[in-house]
Backbone bond lengths (Angstrom), bond angles and torsions (degrees), N, CA, C in turn:
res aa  C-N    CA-C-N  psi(-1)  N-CA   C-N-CA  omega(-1)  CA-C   N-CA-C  phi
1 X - - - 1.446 - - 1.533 108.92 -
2 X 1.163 104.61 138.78 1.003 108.83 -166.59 2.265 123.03 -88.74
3 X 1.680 106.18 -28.13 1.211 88.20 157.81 1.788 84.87 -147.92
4 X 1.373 94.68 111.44 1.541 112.24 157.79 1.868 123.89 -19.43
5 X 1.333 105.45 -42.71 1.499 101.84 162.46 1.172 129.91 -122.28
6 X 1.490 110.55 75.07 1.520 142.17 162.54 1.625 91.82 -165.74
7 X 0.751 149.47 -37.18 1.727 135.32 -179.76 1.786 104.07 -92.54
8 X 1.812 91.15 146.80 1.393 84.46 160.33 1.619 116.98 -98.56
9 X 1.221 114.98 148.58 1.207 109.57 176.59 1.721 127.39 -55.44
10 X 1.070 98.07 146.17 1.868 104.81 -157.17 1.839 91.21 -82.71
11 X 1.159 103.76 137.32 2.250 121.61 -172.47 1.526 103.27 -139.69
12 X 1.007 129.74 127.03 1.382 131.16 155.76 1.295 98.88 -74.73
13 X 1.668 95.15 129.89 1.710 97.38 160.69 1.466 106.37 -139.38
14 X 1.704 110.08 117.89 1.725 112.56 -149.37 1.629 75.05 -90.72
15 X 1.810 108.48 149.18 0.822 100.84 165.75 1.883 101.43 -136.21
16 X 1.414 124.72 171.78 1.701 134.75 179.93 1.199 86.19 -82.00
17 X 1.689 82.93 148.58 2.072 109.59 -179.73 1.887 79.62 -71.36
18 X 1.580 128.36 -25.08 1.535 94.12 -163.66 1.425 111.69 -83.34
19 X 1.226 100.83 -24.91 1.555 111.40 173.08 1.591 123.22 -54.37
20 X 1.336 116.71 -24.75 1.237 137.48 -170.49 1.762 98.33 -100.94
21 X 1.197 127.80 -38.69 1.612 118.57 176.35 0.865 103.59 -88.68
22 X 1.558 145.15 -19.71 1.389 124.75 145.56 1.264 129.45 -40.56
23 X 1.065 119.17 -46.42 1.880 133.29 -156.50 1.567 96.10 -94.34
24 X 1.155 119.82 -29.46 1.414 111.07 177.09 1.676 109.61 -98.10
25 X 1.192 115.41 -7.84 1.617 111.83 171.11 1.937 115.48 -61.07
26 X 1.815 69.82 -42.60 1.700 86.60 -166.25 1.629 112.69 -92.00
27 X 1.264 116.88 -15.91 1.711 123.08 178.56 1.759 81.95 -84.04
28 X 1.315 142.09 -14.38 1.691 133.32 -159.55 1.788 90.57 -88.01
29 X 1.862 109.73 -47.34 0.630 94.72 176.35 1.564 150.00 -87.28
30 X 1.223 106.12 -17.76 1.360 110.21 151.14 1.359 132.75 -73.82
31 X 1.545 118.48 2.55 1.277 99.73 153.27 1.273 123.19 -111.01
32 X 1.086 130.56 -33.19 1.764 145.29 125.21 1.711 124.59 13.13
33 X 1.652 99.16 -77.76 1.153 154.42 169.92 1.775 100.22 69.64
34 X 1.357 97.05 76.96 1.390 114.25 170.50 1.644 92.01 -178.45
35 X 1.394 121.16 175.46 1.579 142.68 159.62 1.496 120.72 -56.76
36 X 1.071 94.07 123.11 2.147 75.77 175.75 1.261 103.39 -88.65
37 X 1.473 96.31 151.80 1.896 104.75 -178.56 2.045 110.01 -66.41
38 X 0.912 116.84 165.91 1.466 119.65 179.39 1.440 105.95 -58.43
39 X 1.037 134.17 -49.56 1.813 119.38 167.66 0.970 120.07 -83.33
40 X 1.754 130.35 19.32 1.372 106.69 143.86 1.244 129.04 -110.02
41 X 1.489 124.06 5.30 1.293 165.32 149.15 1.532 101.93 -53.31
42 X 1.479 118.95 -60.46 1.296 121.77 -176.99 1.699 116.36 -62.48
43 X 1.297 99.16 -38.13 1.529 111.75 175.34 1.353 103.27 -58.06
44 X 1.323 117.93 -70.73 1.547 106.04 -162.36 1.476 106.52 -54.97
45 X 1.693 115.65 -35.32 1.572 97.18 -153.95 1.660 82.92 -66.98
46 X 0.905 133.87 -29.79 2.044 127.59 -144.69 1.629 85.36 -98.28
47 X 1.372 155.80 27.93 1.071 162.20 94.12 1.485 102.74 -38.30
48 X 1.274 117.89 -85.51 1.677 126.89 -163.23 1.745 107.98 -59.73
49 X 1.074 122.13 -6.53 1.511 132.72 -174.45 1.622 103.42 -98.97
50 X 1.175 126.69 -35.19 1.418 152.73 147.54 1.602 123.06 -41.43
51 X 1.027 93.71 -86.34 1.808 111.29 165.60 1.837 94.17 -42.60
52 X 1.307 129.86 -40.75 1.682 92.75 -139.45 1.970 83.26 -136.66
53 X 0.893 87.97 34.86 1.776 91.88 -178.68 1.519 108.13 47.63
54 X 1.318 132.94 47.92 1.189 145.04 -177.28 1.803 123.90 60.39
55 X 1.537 80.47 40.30 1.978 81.26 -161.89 1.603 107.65 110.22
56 X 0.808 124.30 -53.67 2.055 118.84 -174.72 1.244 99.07 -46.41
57 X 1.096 141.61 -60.69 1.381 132.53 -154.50 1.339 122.94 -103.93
58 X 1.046 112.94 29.81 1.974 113.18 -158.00 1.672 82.94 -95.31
59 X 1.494 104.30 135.92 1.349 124.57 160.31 1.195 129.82 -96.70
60 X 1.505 126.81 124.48 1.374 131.42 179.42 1.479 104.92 36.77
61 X 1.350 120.92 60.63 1.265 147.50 170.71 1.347 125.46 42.48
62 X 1.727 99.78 24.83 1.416 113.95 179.39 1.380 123.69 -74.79
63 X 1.199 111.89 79.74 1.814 116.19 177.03 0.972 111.47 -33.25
64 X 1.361 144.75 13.00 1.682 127.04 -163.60 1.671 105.18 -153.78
65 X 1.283 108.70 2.67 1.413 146.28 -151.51 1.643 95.06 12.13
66 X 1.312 126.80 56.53 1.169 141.14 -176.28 1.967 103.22 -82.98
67 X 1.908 92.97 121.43 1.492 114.98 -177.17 1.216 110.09 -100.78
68 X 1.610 127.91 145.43 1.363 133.49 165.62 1.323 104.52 -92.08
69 X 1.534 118.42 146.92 1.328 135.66 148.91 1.705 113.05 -18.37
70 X 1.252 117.23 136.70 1.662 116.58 147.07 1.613 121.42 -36.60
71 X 1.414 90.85 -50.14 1.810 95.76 173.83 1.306 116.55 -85.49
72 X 1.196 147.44 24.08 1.518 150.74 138.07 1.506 102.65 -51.46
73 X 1.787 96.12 107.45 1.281 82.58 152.62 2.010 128.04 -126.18
């Protein structure tokens, strides 16, 4: 990183596929505001299993391990 105060510092935080179909059942349903059916549940988790090497690599608990530009400010 390039200046410590404007970035946050980069953390692995491994997280469980169950820990992750929990949080997305219930973030689906509150934003949704119903249940997601089993393949669309399956989608996101097999997205986030993708993105983050199944949990090993997820940063600062970014399911999507989604990066900003240098020029984000």
């Amino acid at each position: 990183m390039t200046d410590a105060g404007h970035y946050i510092v980069d953390e692995l935080t491994p997280l469980t596929p169950s820990a992750v179909i929990e949080a997305l059942y219930w973030g689906f349903v509150a934003v949704v505001g119903r249940q997601p059916s089993d393949s669309e549940l399956c989608c996101h988790v097999a997205q986030w299993a993708l993105e983050t090497g199944h949990g090993k690599s997820c940063h600062r608990n970014n399911l999507g391990n989604l990066k900003a530009a240098a020029t984000y400010t």
